[in-house]
C-alpha positions as a Markdown table, in Angstrom:
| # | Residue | x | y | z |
|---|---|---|---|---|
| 1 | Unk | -21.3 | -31.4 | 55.0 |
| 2 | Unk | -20.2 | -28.3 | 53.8 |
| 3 | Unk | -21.8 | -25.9 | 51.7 |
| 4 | Unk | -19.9 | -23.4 | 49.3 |
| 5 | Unk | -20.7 | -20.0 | 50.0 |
| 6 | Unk | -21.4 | -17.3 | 47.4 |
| 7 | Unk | -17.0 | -16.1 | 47.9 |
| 8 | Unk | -15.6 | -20.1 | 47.7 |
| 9 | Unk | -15.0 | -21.5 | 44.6 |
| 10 | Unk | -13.8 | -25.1 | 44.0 |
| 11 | Unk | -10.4 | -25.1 | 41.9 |
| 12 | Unk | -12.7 | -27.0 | 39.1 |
| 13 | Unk | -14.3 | -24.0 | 38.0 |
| 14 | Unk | -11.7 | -21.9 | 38.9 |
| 15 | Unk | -9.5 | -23.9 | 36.1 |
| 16 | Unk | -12.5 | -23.9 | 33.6 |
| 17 | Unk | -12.3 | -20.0 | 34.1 |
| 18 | Unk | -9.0 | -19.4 | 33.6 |
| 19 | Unk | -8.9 | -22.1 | 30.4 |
| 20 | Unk | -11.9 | -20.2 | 29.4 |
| 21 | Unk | -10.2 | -16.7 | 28.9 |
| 22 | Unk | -7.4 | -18.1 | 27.6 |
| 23 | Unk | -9.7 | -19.3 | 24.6 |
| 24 | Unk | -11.4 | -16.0 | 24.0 |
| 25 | Unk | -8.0 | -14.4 | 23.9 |
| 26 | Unk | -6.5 | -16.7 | 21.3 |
| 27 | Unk | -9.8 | -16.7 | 19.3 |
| 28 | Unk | -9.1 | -12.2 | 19.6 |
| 29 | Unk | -5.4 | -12.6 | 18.8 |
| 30 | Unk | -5.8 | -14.7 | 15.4 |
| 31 | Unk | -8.6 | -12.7 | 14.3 |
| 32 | Unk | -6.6 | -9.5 | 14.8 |
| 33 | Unk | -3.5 | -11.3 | 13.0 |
| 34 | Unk | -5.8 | -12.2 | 10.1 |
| 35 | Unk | -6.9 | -8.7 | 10.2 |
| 36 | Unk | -3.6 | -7.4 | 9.7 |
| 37 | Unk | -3.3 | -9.4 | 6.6 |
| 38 | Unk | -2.4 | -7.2 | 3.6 |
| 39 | Unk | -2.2 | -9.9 | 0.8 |
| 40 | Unk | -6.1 | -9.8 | 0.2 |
| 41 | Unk | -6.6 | -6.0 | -0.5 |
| 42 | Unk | -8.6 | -4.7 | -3.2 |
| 43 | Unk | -5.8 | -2.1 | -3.7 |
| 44 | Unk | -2.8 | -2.6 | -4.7 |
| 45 | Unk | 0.1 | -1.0 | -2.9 |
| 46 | Unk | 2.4 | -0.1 | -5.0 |
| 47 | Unk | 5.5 | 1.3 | -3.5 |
| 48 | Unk | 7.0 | 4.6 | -4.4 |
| 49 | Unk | 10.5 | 4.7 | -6.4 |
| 50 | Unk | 13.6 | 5.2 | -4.5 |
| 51 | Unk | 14.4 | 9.3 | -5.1 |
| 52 | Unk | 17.8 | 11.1 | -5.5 |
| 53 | Unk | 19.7 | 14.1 | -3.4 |
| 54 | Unk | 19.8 | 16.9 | -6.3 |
| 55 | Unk | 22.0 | 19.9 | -5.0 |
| 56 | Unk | 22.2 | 22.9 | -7.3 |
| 57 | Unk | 24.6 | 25.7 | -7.0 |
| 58 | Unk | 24.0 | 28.8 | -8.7 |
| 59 | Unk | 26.9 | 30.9 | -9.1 |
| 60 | Unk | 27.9 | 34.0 | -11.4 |
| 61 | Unk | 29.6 | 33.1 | -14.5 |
| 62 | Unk | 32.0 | 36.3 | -14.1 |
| 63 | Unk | 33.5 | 35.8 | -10.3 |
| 64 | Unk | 32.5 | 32.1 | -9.5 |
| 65 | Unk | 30.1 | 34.3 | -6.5 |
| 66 | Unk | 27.2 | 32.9 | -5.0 |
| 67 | Unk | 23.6 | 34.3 | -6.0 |
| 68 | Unk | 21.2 | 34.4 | -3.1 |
| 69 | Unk | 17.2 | 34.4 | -3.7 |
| 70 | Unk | 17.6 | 32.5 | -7.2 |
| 71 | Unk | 14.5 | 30.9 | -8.8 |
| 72 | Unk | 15.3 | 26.8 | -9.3 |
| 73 | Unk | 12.8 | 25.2 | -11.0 |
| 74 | Unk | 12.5 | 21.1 | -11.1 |
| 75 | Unk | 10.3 | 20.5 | -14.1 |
| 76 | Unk | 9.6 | 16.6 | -14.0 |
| 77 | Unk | 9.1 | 15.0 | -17.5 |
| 78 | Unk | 9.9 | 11.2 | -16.8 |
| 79 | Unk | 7.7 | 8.3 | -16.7 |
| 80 | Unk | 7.4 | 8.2 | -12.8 |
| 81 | Unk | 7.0 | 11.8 | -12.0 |
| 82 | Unk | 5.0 | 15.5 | -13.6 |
| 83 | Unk | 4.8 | 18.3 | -12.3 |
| 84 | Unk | 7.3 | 21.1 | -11.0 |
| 85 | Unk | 8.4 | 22.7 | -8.0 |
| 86 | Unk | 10.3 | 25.8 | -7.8 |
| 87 | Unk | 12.8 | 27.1 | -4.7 |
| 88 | Unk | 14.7 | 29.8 | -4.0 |
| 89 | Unk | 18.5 | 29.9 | -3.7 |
| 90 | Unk | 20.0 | 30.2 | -0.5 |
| 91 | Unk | 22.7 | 33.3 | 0.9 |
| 92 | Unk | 25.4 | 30.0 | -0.1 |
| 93 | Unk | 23.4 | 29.8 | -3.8 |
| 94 | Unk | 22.1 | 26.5 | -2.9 |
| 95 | Unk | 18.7 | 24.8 | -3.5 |
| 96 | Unk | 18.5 | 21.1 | -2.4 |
| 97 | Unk | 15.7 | 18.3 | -3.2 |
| 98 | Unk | 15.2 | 14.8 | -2.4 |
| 99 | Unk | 11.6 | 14.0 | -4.6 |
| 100 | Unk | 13.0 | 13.6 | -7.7 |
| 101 | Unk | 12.6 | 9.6 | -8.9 |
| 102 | Unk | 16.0 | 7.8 | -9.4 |
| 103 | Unk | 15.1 | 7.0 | -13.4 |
| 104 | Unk | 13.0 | 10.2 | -14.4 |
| 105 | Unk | 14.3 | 13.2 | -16.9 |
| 106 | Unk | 14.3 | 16.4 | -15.1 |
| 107 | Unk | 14.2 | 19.8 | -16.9 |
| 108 | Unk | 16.1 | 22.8 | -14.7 |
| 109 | Unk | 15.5 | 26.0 | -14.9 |
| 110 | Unk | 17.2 | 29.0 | -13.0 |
| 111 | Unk | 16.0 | 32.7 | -13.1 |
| 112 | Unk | 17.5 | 35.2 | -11.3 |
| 113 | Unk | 16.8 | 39.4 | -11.5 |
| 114 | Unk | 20.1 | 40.9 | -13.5 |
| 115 | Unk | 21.3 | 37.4 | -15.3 |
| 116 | Unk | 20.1 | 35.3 | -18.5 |
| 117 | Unk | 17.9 | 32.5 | -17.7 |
| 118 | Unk | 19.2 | 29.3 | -17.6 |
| 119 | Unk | 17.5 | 26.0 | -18.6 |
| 120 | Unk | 18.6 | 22.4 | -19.3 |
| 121 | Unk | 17.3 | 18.4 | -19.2 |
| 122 | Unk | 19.3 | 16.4 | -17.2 |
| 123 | Unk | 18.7 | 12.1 | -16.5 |
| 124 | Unk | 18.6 | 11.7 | -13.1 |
| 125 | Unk | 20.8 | 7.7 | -13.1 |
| 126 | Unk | 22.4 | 8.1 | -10.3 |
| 127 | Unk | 21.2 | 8.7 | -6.0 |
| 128 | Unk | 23.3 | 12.0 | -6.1 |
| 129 | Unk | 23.5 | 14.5 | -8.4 |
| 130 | Unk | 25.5 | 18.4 | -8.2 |
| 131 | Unk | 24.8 | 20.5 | -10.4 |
| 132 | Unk | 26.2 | 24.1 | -10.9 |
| 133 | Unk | 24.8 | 26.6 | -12.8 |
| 134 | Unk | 26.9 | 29.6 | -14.0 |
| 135 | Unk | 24.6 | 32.5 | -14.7 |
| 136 | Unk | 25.8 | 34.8 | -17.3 |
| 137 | Unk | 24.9 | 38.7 | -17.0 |
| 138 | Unk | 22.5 | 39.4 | -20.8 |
| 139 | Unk | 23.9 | 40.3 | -23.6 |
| 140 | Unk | 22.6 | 43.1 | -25.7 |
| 141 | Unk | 19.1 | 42.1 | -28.3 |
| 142 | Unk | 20.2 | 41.1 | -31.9 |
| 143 | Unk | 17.9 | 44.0 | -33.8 |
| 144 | Unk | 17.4 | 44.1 | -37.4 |
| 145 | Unk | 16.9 | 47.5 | -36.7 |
| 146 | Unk | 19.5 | 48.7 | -35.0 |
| 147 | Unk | 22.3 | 51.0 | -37.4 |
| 148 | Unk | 24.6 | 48.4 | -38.1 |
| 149 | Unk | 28.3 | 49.1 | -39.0 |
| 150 | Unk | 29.0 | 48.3 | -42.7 |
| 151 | Unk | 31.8 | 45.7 | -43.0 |
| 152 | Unk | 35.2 | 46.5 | -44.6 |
| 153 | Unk | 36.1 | 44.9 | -47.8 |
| 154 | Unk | 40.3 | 44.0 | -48.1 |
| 155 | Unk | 39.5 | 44.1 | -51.9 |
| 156 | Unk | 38.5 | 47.0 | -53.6 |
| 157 | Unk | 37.3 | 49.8 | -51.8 |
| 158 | Unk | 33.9 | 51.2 | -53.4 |
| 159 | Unk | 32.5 | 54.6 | -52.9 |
| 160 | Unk | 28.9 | 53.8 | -54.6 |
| 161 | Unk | 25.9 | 53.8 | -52.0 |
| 162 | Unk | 24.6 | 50.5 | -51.4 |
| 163 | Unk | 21.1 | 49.5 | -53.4 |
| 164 | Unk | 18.3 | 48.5 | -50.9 |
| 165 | Unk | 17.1 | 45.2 | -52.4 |
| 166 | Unk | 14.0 | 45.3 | -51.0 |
| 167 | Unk | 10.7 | 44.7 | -53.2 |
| 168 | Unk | 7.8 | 46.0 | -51.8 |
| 169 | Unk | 4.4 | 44.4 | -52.8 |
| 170 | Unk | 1.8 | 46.2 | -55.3 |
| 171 | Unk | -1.1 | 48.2 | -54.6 |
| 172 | Unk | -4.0 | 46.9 | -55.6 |
């Protein structure tokens, strides 16, 4: 008669064991898989929209020449996207995004110190868009005040002062 000792085990339990762990791992592994499951949320995920590669070159209007440090402003006025973000030109007059929703309307706006400000929409329709901007150097105000140069008649030639036709109001 032999009797087991506390280290021999007969292969019996030694199966049950093993049969036994594989259980609790299977019961861990399908609850983790049922974990994972993403069709019962309470959110929705909703995807964001595919975005285009918008390249801007600012340039001056005069010599086709880069400007460096330019202010680009993305104003976004479309369905998907509000909001703006603003970047600076680089030493190439460059500014490149990659946010902007394939679909949306997109305002632009360039400033720079020593040019006329540029602004335009634009539909973004497309994954790429290039857009250069030609910045113009300002022109001088339009003044109602300013002595303006009276205009030559090819008719008759009239030495009479001209009448102001201004009314002024009453006193009361």
């Amino acid at each position: 008669m032999s009797k087991l000792s506390f280290r021999e085990t007969p292969k019996s339990q030694f199966r049950s064991g093993i049969s036994l762990s594989a259980l609790a791992l299977l019961a861990i592994s399908s609850f983790s898989a049922h974990a994972q499951d993403t069709s019962n949320r309470g959110r929705k995920y909703k995807a964001p929209p595919p975005t285009a590669h918008i390249s801007v070159a600012v340039v001056k209007d005069a010599n086709g020449k880069p400007i460096e440090n330019a202010a680009v402003v993305f104003h976004l006025t479309g369905e998907e996207g509000k909001g703006n973000m603003e970047m600076k030109t680089n030493e190439e007059g460059k500014a490149v995004i990659d946010v902007v929703p394939i679909g949306d309307t997109m305002r632009l706006q360039v400033v720079a110190d020593g040019f006329q400000t540029y602004g335009e929409d634009y539909k973004i329709d497309t994954d790429t868009k290039e857009i250069t901007v030609r910045l113009k150097r300002p022109q001088s105000q339009y003044s109602t005040y300013a002595k303006a140069t009276p205009a030559t008649n090819s008719g008759s030639q009239s030495s009479a002062p001209q009448q102001n036709t201004t009314q002024t109001p009453p006193k009361q």
